[in-house]
C-alpha positions as CSV (number, residue, x, y, z in Angstrom):
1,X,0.0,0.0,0.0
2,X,1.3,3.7,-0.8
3,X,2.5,5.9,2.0
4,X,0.0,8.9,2.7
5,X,1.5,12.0,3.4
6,X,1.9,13.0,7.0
7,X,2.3,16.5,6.8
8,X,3.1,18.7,10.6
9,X,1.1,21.8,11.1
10,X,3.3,23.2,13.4
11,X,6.7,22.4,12.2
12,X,9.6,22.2,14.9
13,X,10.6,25.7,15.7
14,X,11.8,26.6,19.3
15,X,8.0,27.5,20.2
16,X,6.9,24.1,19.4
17,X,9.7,22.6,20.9
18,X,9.2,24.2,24.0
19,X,5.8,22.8,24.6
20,X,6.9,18.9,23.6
21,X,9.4,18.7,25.8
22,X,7.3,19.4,28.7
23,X,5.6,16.5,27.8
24,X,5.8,13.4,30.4
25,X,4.5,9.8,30.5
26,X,2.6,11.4,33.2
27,X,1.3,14.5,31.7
28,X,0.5,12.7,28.4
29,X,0.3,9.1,29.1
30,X,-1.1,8.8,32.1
31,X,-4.0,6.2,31.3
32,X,-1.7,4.2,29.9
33,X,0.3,3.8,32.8
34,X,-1.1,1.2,35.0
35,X,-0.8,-1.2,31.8
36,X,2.8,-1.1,31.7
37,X,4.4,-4.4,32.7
38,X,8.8,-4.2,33.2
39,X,9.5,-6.7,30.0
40,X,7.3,-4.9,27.8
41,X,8.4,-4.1,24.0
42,X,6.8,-0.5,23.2
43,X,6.9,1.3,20.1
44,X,5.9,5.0,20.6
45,X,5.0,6.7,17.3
46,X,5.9,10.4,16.9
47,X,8.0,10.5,19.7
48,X,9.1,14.3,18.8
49,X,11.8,15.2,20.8
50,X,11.9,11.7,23.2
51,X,10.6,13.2,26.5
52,X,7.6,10.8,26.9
53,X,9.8,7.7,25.4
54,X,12.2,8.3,27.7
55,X,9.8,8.3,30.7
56,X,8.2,5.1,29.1
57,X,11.7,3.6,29.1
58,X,12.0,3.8,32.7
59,X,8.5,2.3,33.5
60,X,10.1,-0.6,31.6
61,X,13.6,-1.6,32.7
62,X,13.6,-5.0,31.4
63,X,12.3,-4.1,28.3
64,X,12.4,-1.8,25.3
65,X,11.1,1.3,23.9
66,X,11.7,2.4,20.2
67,X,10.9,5.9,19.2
68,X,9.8,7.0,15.7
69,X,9.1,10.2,14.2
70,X,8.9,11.5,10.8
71,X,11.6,13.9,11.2
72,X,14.7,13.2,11.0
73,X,16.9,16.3,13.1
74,X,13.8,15.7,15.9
75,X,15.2,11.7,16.0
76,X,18.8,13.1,16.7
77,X,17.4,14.6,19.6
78,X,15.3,12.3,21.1
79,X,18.2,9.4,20.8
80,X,20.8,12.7,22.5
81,X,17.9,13.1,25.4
82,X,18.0,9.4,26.2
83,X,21.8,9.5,26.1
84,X,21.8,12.2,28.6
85,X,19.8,10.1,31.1
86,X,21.9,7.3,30.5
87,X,19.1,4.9,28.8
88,X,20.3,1.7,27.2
89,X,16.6,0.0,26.7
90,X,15.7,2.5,23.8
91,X,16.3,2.9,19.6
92,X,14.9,5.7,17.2
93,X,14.2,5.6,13.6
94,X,12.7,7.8,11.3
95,X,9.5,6.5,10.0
96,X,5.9,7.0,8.4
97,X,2.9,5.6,10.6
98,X,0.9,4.8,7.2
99,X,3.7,2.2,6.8
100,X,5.8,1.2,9.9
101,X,9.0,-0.6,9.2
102,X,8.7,-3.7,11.6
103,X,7.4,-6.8,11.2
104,X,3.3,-8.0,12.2
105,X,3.6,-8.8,15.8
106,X,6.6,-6.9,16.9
107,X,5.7,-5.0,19.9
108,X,3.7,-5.1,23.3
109,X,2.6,-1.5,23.3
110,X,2.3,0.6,20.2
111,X,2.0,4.4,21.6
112,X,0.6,7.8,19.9
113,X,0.3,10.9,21.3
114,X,-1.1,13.9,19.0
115,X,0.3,12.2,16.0
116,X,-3.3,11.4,14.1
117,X,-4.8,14.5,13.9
118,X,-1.6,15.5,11.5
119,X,-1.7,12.5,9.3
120,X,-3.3,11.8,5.6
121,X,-4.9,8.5,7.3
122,X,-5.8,8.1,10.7
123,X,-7.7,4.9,9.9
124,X,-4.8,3.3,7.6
125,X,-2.7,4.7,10.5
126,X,-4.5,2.8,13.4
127,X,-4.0,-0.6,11.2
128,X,-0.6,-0.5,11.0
129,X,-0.4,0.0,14.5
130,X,-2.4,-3.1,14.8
131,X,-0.2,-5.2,12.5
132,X,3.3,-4.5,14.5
133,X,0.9,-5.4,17.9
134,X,1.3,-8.4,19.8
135,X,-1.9,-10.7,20.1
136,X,-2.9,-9.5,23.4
137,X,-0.8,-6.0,23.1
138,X,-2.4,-2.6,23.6
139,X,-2.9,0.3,20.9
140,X,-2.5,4.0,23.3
141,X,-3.8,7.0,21.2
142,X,-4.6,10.0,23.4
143,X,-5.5,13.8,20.5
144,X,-6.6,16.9,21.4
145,X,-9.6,18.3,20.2
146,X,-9.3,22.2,19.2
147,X,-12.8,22.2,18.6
148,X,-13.4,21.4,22.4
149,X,-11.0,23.8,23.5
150,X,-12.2,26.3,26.6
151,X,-10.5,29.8,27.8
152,X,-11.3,32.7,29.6
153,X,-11.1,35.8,29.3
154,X,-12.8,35.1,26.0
155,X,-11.9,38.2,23.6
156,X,-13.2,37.6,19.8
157,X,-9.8,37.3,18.3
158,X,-9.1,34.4,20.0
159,X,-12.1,32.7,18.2
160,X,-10.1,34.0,14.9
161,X,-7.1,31.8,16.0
162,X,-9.4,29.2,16.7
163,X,-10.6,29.5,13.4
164,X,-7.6,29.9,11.5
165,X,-6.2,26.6,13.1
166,X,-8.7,24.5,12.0
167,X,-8.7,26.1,8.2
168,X,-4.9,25.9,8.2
169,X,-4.7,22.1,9.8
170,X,-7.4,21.1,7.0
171,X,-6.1,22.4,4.5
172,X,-2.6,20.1,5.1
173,X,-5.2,17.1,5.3
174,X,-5.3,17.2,9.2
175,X,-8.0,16.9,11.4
176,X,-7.7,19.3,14.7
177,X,-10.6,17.9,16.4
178,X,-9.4,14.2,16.6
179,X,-10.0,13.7,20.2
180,X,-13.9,13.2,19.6
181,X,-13.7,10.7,16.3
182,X,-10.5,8.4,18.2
183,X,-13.3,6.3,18.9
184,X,-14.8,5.9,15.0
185,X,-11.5,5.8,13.9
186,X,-10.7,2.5,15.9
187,X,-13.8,1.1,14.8
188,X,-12.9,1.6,11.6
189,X,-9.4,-0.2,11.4
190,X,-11.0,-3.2,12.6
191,X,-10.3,-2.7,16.5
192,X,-13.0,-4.0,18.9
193,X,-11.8,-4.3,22.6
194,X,-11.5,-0.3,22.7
195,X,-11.6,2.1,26.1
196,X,-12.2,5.2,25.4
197,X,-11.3,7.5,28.0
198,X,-10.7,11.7,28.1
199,X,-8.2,13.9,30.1
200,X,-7.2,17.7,30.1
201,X,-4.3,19.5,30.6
202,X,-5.4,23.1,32.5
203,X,-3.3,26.2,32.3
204,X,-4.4,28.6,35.2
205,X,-1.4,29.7,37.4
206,X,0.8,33.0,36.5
207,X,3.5,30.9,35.4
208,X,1.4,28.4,32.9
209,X,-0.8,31.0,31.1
210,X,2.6,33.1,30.3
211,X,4.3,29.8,29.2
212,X,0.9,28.8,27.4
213,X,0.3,32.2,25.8
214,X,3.8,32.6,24.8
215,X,4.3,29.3,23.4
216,X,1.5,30.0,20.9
217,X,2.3,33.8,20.9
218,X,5.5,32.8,19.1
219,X,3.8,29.8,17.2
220,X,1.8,32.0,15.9
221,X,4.3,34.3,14.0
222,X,7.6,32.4,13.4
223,X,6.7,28.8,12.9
224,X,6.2,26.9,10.0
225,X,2.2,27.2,10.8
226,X,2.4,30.7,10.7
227,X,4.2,30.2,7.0
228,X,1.5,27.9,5.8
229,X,-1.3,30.0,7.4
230,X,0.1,33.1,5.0
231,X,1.3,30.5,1.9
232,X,-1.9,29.0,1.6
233,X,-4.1,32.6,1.9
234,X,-5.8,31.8,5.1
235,X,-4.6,35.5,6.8
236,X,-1.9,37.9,6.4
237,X,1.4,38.8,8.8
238,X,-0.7,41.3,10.5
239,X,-3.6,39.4,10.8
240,X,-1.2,37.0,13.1
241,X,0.7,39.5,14.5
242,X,-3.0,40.6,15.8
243,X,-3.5,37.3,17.0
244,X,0.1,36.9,18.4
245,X,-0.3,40.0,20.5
246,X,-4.0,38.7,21.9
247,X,-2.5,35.7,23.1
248,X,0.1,38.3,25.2
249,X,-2.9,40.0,26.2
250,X,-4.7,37.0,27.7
251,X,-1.8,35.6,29.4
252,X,-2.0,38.8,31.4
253,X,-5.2,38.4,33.1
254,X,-5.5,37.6,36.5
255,X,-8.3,34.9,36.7
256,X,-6.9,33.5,32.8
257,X,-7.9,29.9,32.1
258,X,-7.4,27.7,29.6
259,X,-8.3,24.1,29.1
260,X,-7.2,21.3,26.2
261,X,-9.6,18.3,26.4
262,X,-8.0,15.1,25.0
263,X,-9.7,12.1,24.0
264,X,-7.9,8.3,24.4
265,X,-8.7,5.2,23.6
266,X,-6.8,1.9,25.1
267,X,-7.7,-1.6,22.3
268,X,-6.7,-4.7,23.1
269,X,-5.7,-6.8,20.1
């Protein structure tokens, strides 16, 4: 079968960065967790710069954890991050989830986290990460859903980025609202034994709506989102530097709040 193009909204400039590698198996993973078992074999998909594969790693000492991603400069990184903490039970490829590189019934845990709203095929997707499952392994997908996104204050140009998101993520053949149709999706590939779940990461304190607001302040202008948003004639450079600077604004508010629902689901193969 052809590969479908995965194509990445955001791109990997520093802004984007800085929010992946506050990622955690806790922060990200956490309904995943109590599955782990020490000998386990995981693969996690889109592992970006290797902050959650590296926690995974240490849930499973006697085992393995191999971390793909399409990129290959963000691979360097993750394989220097698991130097740095002295890993030896990890590997890292580059690779496309349409059409994984391992043999059918390679691994005990195959892994995504905010990789299928970005890809050409999240069902073609979800089968391949059925193929390289054990019989008896787990398939972990946990998406955001922009459309399902909350804040306050609640000033109208924050509904044009909203907006602008989802025009600019459809138009590379993503879908931003993937938390709500994880469930379809799994039907789809041919899973049955699926738990769907949902979790949120808040942003409320001083300190996380300036790192929040800032991340996508700068996201906003200078990453290769804001180069597709202009390329492809969904706004101007001062239609996101109006959107960069209400993003500043909110992160100034005292009683600021901002909430990303995710939607997971756990199948059993």
């Amino acid at each position: 079968m052809p590969k479908e193009t995965a194509v990445y909204t955001h791109g990997h400039h520093e802004s984007v960065l800085r929010s992946h590698t506050w990622r955690t198996a806790a922060n990200s993973a956490g309904y995943l967790l109590n599955e782990l078992k020490p000998h386990m074999q995981i693969l996690d998909i889109g592992c970006g710069p290797g902050t959650i594969t590296a926690d995974l790693a240490g849930l499973v000492p006697e085992g393995r954890v191999t971390g793909v991603d399409m990129a290959p400069a963000i691979v360097e990184q993750a394989r220097a991050l698991a130097a740095e903490r002295g890993l030896d039970n990890t590997d890292f490829a580059v690779a496309d989830i349409h059409a994984l590189d391992y043999p059918d019934d390679s691994f005990c845990v195959v892994h995504a986290h905010q990789v299928l709203q970005h890809v050409g095929d999240p069902v073609q997707a979800l089968r391949e990460m059925r193929r390289v499952t054990k019989l008896g392994g787990i398939i972990a997908v946990r998406e955001s859903d922009y459309g399902a996104f909350a804040w306050y204050p609640e000033p109208p140009v924050m509904d044009d980025w909203l907006d602008l998101y989802h025009r600019v993520a459809r138009a590379n053949g993503g879908e931003p609202d993937a938390g709500r149709r994880l469930f379809s999706w799994a039907r789809q590939a041919g899973l049955t034994d699926i738990r769907s779940t949902a979790s949120t990461w808040v942003f409320a304190t001083p300190e996380e709506r300036d790192w929040w607001g800032g991340l996508w302040a700068d996201r906003t202008v200078a990453s290769v989102y804001a180069e597709k948003a202009v390329a492809g004639g969904h706004a101007t450079r001062d239609q996101l530097t109006a959107v960069s600077a209400a993003w500043r604004e909110w992160a100034t508010h005292d009683d600021a709040w901002f909430m990303v629902p995710h939607g997971e689901i756990l199948c059993r193969v």
